[in-house]
Every structure is written in structure tokens, then in C-alpha cells.
C-alpha positions in Angstrom: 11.8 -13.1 -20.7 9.1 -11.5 -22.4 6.5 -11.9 -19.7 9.5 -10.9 -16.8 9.6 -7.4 -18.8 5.5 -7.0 -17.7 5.6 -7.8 -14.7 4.0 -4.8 -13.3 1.8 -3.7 -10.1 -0.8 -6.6 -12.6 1.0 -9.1 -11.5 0.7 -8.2 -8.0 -3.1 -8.0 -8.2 -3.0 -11.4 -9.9 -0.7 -12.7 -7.1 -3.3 -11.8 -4.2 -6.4 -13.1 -6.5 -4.7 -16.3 -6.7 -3.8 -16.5 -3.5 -7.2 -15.9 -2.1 -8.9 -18.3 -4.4 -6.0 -21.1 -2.8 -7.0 -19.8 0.7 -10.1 -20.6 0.1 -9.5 -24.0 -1.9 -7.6 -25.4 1.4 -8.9 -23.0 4.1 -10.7 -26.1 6.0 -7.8 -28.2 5.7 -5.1 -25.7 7.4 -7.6 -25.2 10.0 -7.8 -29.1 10.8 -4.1 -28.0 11.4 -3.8 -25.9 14.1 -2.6 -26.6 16.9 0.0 -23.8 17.9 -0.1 -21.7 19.7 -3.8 -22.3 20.5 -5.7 -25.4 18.7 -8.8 -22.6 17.7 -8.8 -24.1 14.5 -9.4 -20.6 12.5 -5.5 -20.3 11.1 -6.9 -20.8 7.6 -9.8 -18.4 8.4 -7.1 -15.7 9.5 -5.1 -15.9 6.5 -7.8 -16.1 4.3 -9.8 -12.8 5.7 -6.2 -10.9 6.0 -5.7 -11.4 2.1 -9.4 -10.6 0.9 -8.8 -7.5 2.8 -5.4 -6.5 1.0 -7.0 -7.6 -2.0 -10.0 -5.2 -1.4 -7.1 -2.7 -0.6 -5.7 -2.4 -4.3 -8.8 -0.6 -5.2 -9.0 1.6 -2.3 -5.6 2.8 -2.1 -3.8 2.0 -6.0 -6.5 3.9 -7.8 -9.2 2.3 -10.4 -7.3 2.3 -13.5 -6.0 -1.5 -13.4 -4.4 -0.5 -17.1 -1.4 1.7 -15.6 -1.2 -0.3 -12.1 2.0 0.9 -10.3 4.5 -1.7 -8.6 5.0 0.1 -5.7 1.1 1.5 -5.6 0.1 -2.1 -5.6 2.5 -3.1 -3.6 1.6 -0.7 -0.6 -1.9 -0.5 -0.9 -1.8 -4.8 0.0 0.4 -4.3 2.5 -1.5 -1.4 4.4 -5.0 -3.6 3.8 -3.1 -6.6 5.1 -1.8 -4.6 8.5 -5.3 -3.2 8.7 -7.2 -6.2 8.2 -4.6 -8.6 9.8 -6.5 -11.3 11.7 -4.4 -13.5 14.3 -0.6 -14.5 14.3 -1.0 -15.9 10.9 -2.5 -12.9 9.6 -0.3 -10.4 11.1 3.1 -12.2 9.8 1.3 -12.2 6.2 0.8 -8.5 6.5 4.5 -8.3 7.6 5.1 -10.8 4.2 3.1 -8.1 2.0 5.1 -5.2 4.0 8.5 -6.6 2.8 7.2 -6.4 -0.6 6.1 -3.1 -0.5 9.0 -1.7 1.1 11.5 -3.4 -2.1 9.4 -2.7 -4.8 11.3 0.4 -5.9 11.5 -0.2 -9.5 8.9 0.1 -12.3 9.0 -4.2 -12.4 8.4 -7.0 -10.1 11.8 -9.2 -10.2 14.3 -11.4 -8.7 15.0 -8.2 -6.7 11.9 -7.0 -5.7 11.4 -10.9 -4.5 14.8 -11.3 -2.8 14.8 -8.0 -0.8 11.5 -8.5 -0.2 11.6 -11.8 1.5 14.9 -10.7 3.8 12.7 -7.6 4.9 10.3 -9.4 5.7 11.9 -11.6 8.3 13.2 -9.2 9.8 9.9 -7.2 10.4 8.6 -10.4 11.9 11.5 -10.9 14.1 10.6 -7.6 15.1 7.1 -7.9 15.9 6.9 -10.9 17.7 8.3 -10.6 21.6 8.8 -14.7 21.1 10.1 -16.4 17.7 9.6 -19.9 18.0 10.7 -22.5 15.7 9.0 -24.4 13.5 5.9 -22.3 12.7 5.1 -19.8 10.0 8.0 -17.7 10.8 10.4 -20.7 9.7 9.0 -21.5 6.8 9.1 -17.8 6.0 13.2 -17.7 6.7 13.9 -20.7 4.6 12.1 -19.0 1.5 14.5 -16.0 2.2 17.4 -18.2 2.2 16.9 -19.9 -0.2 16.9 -16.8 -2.6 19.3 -14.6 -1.0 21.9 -15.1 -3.1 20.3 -14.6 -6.3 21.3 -12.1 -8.9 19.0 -9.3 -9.4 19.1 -10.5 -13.0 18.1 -14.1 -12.3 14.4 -14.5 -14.2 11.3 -13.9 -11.6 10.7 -17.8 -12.4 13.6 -19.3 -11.0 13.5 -17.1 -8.1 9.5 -17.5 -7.5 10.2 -21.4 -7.8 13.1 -21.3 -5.5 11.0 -19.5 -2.8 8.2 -21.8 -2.6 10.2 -25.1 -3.0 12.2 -24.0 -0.3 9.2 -23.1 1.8 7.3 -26.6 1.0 10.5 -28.4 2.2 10.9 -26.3 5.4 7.2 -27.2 6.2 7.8 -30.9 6.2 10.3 -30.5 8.7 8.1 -28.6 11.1 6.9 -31.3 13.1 10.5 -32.4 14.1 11.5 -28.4 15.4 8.1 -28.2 17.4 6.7 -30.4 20.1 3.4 -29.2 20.0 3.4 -30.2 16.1 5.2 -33.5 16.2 2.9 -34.6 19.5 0.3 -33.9 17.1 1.6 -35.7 14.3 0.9 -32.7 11.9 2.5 -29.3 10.0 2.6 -26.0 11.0 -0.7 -24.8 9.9 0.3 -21.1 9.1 3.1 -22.4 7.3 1.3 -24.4 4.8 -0.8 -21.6 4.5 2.1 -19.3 3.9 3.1 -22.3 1.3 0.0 -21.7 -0.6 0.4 -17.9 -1.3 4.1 -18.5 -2.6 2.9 -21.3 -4.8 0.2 -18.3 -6.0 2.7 -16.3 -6.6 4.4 -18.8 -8.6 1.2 -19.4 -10.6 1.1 -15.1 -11.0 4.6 -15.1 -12.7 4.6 -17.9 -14.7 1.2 -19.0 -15.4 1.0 -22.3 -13.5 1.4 -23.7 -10.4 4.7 -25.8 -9.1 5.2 -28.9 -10.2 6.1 -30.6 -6.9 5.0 -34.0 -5.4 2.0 -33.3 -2.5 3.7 -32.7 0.9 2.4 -35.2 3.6 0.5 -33.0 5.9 0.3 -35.3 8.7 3.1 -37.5 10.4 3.5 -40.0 12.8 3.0 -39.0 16.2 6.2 -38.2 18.1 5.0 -39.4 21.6 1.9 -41.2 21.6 -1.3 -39.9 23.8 -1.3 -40.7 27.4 -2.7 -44.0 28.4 -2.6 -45.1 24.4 -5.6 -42.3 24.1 -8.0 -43.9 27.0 -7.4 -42.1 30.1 -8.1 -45.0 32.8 -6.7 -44.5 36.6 -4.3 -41.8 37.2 -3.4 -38.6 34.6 -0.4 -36.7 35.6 -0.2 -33.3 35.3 2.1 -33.0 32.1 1.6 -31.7 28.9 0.2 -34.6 26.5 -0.1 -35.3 23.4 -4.1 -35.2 23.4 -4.0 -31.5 24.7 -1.7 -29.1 22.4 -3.1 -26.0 23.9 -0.7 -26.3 26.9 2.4 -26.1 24.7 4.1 -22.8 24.8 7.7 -21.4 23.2 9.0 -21.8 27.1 7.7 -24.9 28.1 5.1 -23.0 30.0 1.4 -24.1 30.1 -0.8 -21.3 28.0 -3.5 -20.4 29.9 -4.7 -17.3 28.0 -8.8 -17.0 27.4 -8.6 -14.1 24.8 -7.2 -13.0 21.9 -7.4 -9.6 21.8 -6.6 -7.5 18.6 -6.6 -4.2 17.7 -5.4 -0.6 15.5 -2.9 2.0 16.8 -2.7 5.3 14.9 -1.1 8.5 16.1 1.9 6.7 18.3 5.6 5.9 17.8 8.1 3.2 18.3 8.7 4.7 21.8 5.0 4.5 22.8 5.0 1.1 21.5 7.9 -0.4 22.5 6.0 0.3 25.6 3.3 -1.2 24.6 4.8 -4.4 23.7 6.3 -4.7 27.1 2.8 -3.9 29.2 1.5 -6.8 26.4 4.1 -9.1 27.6 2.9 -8.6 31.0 -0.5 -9.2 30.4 -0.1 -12.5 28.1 1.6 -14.2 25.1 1.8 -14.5 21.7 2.5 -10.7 21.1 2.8 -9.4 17.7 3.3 -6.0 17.0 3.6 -4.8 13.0 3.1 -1.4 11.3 2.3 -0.9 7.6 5.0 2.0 7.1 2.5 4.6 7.0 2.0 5.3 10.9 -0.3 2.9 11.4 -0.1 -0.7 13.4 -2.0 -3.6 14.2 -1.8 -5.0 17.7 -2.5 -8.9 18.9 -1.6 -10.6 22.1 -3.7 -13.3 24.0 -4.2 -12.8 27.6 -6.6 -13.0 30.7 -8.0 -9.4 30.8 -9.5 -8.2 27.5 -9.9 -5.2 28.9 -6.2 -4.6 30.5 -5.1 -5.2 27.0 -7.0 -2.6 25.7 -6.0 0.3 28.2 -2.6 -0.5 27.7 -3.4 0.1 24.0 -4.7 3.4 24.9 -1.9 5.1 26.7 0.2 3.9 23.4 -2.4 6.2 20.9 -5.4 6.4 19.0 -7.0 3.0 18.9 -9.6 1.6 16.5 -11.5 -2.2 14.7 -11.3 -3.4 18.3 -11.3 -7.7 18.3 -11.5 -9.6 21.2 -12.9 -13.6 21.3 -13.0 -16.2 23.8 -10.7 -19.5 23.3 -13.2 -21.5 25.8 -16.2 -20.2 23.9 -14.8 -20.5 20.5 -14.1 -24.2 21.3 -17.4 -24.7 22.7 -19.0 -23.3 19.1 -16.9 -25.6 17.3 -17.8 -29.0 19.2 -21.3 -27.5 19.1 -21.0 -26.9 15.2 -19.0 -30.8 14.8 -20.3 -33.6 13.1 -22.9 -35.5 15.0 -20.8 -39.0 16.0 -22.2 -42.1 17.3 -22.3 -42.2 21.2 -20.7 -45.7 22.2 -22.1 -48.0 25.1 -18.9 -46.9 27.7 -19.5 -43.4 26.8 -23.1 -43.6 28.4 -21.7 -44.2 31.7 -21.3 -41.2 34.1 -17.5 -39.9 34.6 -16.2 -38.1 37.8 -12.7 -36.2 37.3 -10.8 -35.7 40.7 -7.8 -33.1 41.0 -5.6 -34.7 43.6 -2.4 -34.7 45.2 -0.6 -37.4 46.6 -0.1 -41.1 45.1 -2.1 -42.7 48.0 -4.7 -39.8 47.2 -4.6 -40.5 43.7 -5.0 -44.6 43.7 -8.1 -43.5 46.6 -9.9 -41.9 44.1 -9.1 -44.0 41.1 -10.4 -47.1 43.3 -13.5 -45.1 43.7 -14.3 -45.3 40.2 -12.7 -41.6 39.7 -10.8 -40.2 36.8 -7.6 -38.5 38.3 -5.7 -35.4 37.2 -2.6 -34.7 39.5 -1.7 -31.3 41.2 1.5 -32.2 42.9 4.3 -30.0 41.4 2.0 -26.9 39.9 -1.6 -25.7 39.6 -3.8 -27.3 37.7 -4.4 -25.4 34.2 -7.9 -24.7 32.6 -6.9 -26.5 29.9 -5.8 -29.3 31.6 -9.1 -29.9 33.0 -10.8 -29.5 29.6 -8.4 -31.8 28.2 -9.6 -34.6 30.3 -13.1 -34.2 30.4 -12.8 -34.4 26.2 -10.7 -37.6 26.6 -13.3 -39.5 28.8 -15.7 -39.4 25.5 -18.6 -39.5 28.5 -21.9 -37.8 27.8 -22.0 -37.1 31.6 -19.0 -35.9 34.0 -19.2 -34.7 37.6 -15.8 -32.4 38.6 -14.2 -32.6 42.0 -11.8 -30.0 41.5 -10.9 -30.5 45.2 -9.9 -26.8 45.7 -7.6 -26.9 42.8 -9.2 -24.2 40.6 -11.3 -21.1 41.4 -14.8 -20.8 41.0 -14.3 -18.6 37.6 -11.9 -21.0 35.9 -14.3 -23.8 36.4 -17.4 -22.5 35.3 -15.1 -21.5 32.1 -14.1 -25.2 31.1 -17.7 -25.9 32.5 -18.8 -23.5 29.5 -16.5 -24.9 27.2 -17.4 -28.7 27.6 -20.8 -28.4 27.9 -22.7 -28.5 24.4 -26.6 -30.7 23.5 -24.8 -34.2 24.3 -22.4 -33.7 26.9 -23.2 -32.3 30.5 -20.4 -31.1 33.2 -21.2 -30.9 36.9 -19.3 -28.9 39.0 -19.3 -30.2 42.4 -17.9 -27.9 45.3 -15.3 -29.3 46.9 -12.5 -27.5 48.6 -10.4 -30.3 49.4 -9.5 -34.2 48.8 -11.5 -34.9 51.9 -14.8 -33.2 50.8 -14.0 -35.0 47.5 -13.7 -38.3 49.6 -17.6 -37.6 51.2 -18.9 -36.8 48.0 -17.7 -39.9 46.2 -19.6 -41.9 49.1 -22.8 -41.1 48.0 -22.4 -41.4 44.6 -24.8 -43.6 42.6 -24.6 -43.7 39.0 -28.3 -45.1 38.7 -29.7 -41.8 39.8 -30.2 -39.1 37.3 -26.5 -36.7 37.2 -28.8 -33.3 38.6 -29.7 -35.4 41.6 -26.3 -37.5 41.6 -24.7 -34.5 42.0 -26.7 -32.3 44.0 -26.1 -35.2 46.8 -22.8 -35.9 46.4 -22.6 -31.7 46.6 -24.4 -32.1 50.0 -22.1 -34.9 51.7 -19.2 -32.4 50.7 -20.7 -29.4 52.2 -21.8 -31.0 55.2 -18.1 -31.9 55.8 -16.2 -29.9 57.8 -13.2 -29.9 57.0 -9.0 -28.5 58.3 -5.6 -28.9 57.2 -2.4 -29.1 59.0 0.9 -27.7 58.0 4.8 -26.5 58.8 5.0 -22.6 58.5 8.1 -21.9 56.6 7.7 -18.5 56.9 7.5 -15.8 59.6 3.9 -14.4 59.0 0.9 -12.3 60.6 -2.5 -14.5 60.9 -5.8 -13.9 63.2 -4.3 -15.8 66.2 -1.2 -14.3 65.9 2.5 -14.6 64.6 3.8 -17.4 63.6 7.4 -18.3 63.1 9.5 -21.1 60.8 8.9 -24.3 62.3 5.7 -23.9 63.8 2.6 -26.0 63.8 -0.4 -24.1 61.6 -3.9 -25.5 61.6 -6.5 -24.2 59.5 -10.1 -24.8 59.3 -11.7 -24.3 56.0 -9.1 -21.2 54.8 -8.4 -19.6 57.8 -5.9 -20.3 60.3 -7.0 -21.5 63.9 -4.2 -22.9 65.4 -0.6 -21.6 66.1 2.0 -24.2 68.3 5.6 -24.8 68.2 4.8 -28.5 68.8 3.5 -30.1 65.8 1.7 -33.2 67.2 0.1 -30.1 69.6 -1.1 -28.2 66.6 -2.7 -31.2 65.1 -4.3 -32.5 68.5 -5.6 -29.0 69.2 -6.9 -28.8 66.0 -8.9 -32.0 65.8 -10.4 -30.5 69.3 -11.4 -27.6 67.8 -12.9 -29.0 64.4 -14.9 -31.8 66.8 -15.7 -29.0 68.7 -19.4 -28.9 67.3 -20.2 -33.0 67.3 -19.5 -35.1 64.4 -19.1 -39.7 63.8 -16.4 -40.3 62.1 -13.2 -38.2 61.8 -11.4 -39.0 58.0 -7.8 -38.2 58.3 -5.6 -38.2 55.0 -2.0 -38.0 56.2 0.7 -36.2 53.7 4.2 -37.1 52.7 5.8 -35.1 55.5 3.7 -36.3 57.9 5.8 -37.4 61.4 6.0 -41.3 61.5 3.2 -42.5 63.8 1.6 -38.8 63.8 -1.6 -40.6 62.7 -1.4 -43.2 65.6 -0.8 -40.7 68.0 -3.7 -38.2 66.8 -6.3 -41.3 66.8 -5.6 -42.2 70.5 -6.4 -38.6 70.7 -9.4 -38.2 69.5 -10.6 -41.4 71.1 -9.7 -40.1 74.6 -11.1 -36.7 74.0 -13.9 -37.4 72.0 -15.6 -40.8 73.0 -17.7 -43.0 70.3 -15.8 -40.8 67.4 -15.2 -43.4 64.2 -11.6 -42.2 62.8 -10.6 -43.9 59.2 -6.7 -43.1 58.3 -5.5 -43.1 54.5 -2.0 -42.1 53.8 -2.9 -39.6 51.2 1.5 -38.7 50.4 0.4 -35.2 49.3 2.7 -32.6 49.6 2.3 -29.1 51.7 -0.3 -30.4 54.4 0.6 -32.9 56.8 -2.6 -33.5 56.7 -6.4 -33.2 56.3 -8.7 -33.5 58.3 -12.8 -34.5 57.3 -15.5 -34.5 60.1 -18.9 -35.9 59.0 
């Protein structure tokens, strides 16, 4: 009891040393971790930088005289370096940890009090923060410390309570990969919660002079669902969230598809200003946290699309400072580029080509062209999607038909991403499956990928290409009006053709794409397509245009009835 009577703003201080120096110990190994909510492998970094910096804060804002440390001088002077510094979710949940602290360290002594009260305050700050709480991260692991020491007496020695804490938070991060799909398709822990397991166990080591005596928690389980295709993507990938690419895994179910994480300080504002904030962020992108350090002073983080959106909307809230924005794609490209070298394998020599397609016909067209396939059918293809396949394939070259599927911007971002010294990505442009279909025809792995794909490039563009579909909508176009029911054809993007009969529409429309000459007329028929529409629209084109080859694949994708290639 002795030692309990000491325990002044010192102990504090020793806390965050210790807590570094394990930080630092394991820092590599809760970065191998992370996989939620983005796999940028820097969770360990984040909490690592955001306690050095409330470490560095002690001297800054408790004074220099470490004889006479104050509890509550200590106590606020980590928490407003944490805030300040915060880096990440991770790092702005420990500032929120540090907060807590601060906020229930009202006597002259660090106790079972100052712990207890502590720990409820802080869960409720990080509730507060974060516009999502999901299960099974950080913020769990945090709640089941605070429960597991609420009831304690305020007389219960700091030990007990210290002990209690940090067991309960080792046990809750076993059971992480069962709450979160992302962690158990992973077949790992919550990274920010083992790193929030390491500064409790520090604090442990502060009070009573050595660390827990607990058996080692397995940091890695057994895979809840295995990867697709047992880990070797052959034939057809549907568009699902696998196990092989955690960065689609969101609280909602929703794919992320964020490419910054922006962060930054607020001073002169108030919870009205940022209440507005928080709901501009939400707008923008995810994984919004919001936390002040008591004093008028917050630090911001969200991850979005537009850096710079962010950062006005931070600006109507206040004065705004230690601006932070990365790049996911970029970040991931630095870290394959700074990976150990590996051996490259005789199949990963040979040249891959991913096709985004729609349609099972479409699909088993490609794939019987020697194509890797991602599906599009039921929503658009993500950016990490993309780059989740490319990585799979293991090849040192890959040629993308993205088949229309993405814009030009997203692609050369995954094209950024994947490319590093031993792996090169091609991007070919092709609007549509039938462009895709030309390019494949030329393909020949023997030449060298530049020319490879500057050929199979050329077959595509020298396609012309239109698409036929059922307006189900009453809408204005360049030839007119057209109402629910009608025929629409389009060449390239734009609409051409308007006709209450469908079978006109698509007559008319092969007309007008043959219009200029072409040999041989591709024609992949969708789902909805009338039965014996293709018949009918190849006696067509052999009446009206004479000598014309037309091939016929029943494509089954959704939306067009079909597409049309002229070569």
C-alpha cells in the first residue's frame, strides 16, 4: 500500500515511457495486423507517434520539475499532446483514452478511482467522436476494460484494478475476430486493440513494477471463410467482398472506396460548428472521428475522395492547423515497393489479362480466352476490387480490360498502386465487353507486353461499337424524347436511335453503326434480350448489308439487350 500512497503525476510519466518503449517493441507486429478499416499497415506507427507526442507533452505543458509532478498537470498535458499529435483512428481513440484520464484525475493520487472513472469517460468520448462504432475493434477492447472495473471500490488497490483492466482487455481482443468479418476473413486481431492492450499492460508495469503475468494471446486465427478459389484466382471472380481483399469491408457492409485520409487541428470553434462538421465529413467519406482535448482544441480525421473538400469543410468550422493528408493507393504502392524481395515462380512469368464483365455467357467468353474475370453484374466495380485481383494473380505482367467499368482516373490509380520494379499494369481502353472481345483477338503473349498491348489497344479502338436497351424512364436525349418502353440505341455514349418497336431500334441501329463499312458484325446478346431477337437482326444485316460476317454470343448481361462490335 506503500507504493499506492505515491502514486503521483510520476507514475503517469512512467506509464507513457513504458508504453512507448512497448509501442515500439511490437510496433511492426500490430502493423502486420491491420486490416480495418483500411489494410495501410501503419496502426502500430499511429499509436506509437500519438504517445511520443503526449510523452513530449509532459514537459511542455506539466513544467520541468519532475520532483513535484502534479496528477492532474501530468494527466492533461498527455492528453492535450495526444489530441494534438493524434495520428489515425488508433491514435485519435488513445488521445480520447489519455482524455478520460485527465478529466478523473481530480485528486492528489492516481487510484482505483482515477482508473475507474477514467476508463467509463473515456468510452464515452469515443462513442462520441466516431459517427460509426463498430464492433470488434479498438473501441471494444476499450469497453471491456471499463467493465470490467466499474464496479470497483474507490479503495480497491491501483494493482487489482490496473490488472483487472488489462486482463479484461487481452481477453476481449481474442474474441475480436469472431465480432468482425474483416478480422475473422483475415484470420487475425484487431490491430488497434492489441495496441491498446500493450499500453494497459504498461500501465500495469507503472503501478506495480512488472508486467502481467498472463499466457501470450494467439494473434492470429483460423480463417473464418477461406479466400476465393482456395487463394488462386482461375476463371471467374465475382464481385463480392473476399477474404484476400479486407479493404472492402466497411461497418455497413458497404465497399470502402476512400483514397485519403485526411487529418487535421480545429481551434477557435464549438460543438455547434462541429457538429456541423461531422455531418459535412460524413458526406464526404467514412471513418469520422472527431475528439477535443478539453481545452478548445480538436483533432479532426475522416477518409474520403476529395482532400481538399475535407479541408474547406474544416474551415467554415474554425481556425485550422498540422494539416495531414496521404494516399491509400500510394501508401500501398511504397509498401510493396519497400517488401522483401520474393522469388518469382515459373506461372508468375506468364502475362495475365483481367476482364470486368457482365453476364455469365460474357464471363465464361473471356475466361475461355485465357482472361482473368472480375464480375459487374449487381454494382460497380470498386478500385479495390480491381487491385485485389491484379495482387492475387502473383503475375509480373497484367493487361486490364476494364470494359467501361471504371473511369479513366480510378484506373490509372490502381494502375499506380500495382505497379512497382517487378510488376507492370497495362491499361487497355476499352469501353465495352465487345472492344474487350477485339482486343483479346490479337493478343499474343510471345510479344513484348508494350507492344502486346499497344495492339490489342488498336483492335479495340478500331471497333466501333453500340448498345441497345429498354428506356425505363421518360427522358430528353439529342434525337428527342423518349418514353417507358421504348427502344434506345446508342453508339459509343450517345443515343442515336429512339423507336417504340424494339426489334426496330436494334435493326435501325445496326444500319446506322454499318453505315460507314465494316466485315464482320459481333453481337453479344443480354439477358433480356427478345427470344430469336438475334435471329431476326442477322437476317437483317445480311439483307441490308451484303458480304457482312455476323458472330452471335449470348453474353446474359443485364441492362443492354445488347452490344453491338463492328470491325
Amino acid at each position: 500500500m506503500a507504493t499506492e500512497l505515491l502514486m503521483d503525476g510520476r507514475v503517469l510519466e512512467s506509464w507513457a515511457r513504458t508504453a512507448v518503449a512497448g509501442l515500439e517493441a511490437r510496433c511492426e507486429e500490430i502493423n502486420s495486423l491491420n486490416v480495418f478499416p483500411i489494410p495501410d499497415a501503419d496502426t502500430g506507427t499511429n499509436l506509437l507517434f500519438t504517445m511520443r507526442e503526449a510523452l513530449a507533452a509532459i514537459d511542455q505543458y506539466a513544467g520541468h520539475d519532475r520532483g513535484t509532478r502534479e496528477v492532474r498537470q501530468v494527466a492533461v498535458a498527455l492528453a492535450r499532446g495526444a489530441v494534438v499529435g493524434a495520428r489515425g483512428n488508433s491514435g485519435a481513440i488513445l488521445s480520447q483514452v489519455l482524455r478520460g484520464v485527465a478529466d478523473a484525475a481530480v485528486t492528489g493520487a492516481v487510484d482505483t478511482r482515477t482508473v475507474r472513472t477514467g476508463l467509463l469517460m473515456a468510452i464515452n468520448l469515443v462513442t462520441d467522436a466516431m459517427s460509426c462504432v463498430v464492433e470488434g475493434t479498438i473501441v471494444t477492447v476499450l469497453r471491456c476494460a471499463a467493465v470490467a472495473v466499474a464496479e470497483f471500490p474507490d479503495d480497491a488497490p491501483i494493482a487489482d484494478t490496473a490488472r483487472a483492466a488489462a486482463d479484461a482487455a487481452a481477453a476481449a481482443l481474442a474474441r475480436t475476430p469472431s465480432q468482425l468479418d474483416a478480422l475473422g476473413a483475415a484470420g487475425v486481431v484487431d490491430a488497434g486493440g492489441l495496441g491498446l492492450v500493450v499500453i494497459l499492460d504498461a500501465f500495469v508495469t507503472a503501478v506495480t513494477g512488472s508486467p502481467p503475468d498472463r499466457a501470450p494471446i494467439a494473434l492470429h486465427v483460423p480463417r473464418r471463410t477461406p479466400p476465393v478459389h482456395g487463394g488462386e484466382l482461375v476463371g471467374v471472380v465475382r464481385q463480392r467482398p473476399a477474404a484476400w481483399d479486407v479493404s472492402m469491408h466497411q461497418p455497413n457492409g458497404a465497399h470502402s472506396d476512400q483514397d485519403f485520409e485526411v487529418m487535421y487541428l480545429v481551434t477557435d470553434s464549438d460543438e455547434s460548428r462541429l457538429s456541423v462538421l461531422r455531418s459535412s465529413l460524413d458526406e464526404l467519406g467514412d471513418s469520422v472521428v472527431i475528439v477535443g482535448d478539453g481545452d478548445g482544441g480538436w483533432s479532426v480525421h475522416v477518409h474520403c475522395m476529395n482532400a481538399g473538400a475535407a479541408v474547406e469543410a474544416g474551415l467554415a468550422a474554425g481556425g485550422i492547423h498540422g494539416i495531414r493528408i496521404s494516399s491509400f493507393l500510394v501508401d500501398a504502392r511504397d509498401q510493396r515497393l519497400r517488401a522483401s524481395r520474393v522469388s518469382i515462380l515459373p506461372d508468375q512469368v506468364k502475362r495475365g489479362i483481367v476482364a470486368v464483365v457482365a453476364g455469365d455467357g460474357a464471363a465464361e467468353l473471356f475466361a475461355s480466352e485465357g482472361a482473368t474475370v472480375l464480375r459487374c453484374d449487381d454494382a460497380p466495380v470498386t478500385r479495390a476490387q480491381l487491385l485485389g485481383v491484379i495482387r492475387q494473380m502473383g503475375r509480373r505482367e497484367v493487361l486490364v480490360l476494364p470494359n467501361g467499368a471504371l473511369s479513366a482516373q480510378e484506373l490509372v490509380a490502381v494502375s499506380a498502386a500495382a505497379r512497382d520494379a517487378e510488376h507492370e499494369v497495362l491499361l487497355l481502353a476499352t469501353s465495352t465487353m465487345v472492344q474487350g472481345l477485339a482486343s483479346l483477338a490479337v493478343h499474343d503473349p510471345d510479344r513484348e507486353a508494350a507492344d502486346d498491348a499497344f495492339a490489342m489497344s488498336e483492335a479495340a479502338a478500331a471497333t466501333r461499337w453500340g448498345s441497345l436497351r429498354i428506356a425505363h424512364e421518360r427522358a430528353l436525349t439529342y434525337v428527342g424524347t423518349c418514353e417507358p418502353g421504348d427502344g434506345i440505341g446508342l453508339m459509343g455514349h450517345e443515343v442515336i436511335v429512339i423507336e417504340p418497336d424494339v426489334g426496330a431500334a436494334g435493326r435501325r441501329l445496326a444500319d446506322l453503326v454499318l453505315g460507314t463499312g465494316g466485315d464482320l458484325v459481333t453481337l453479344l446478346m443480354g439477358a433480356e434480350a427478345p427470344a430469336g431477337f438475334d435471329t431476326d437482326l442477322t437476317d437483317h444485316i445480311s439483307r441490308r448489308h451484303p458480304g457482312v460476317e455476323v458472330m452471335i454470343y449470348q453474353g446474359g448481361q443485364p441492362g443492354d439487350l445488347l452490344q453491338l462490335g463492328v470491325e
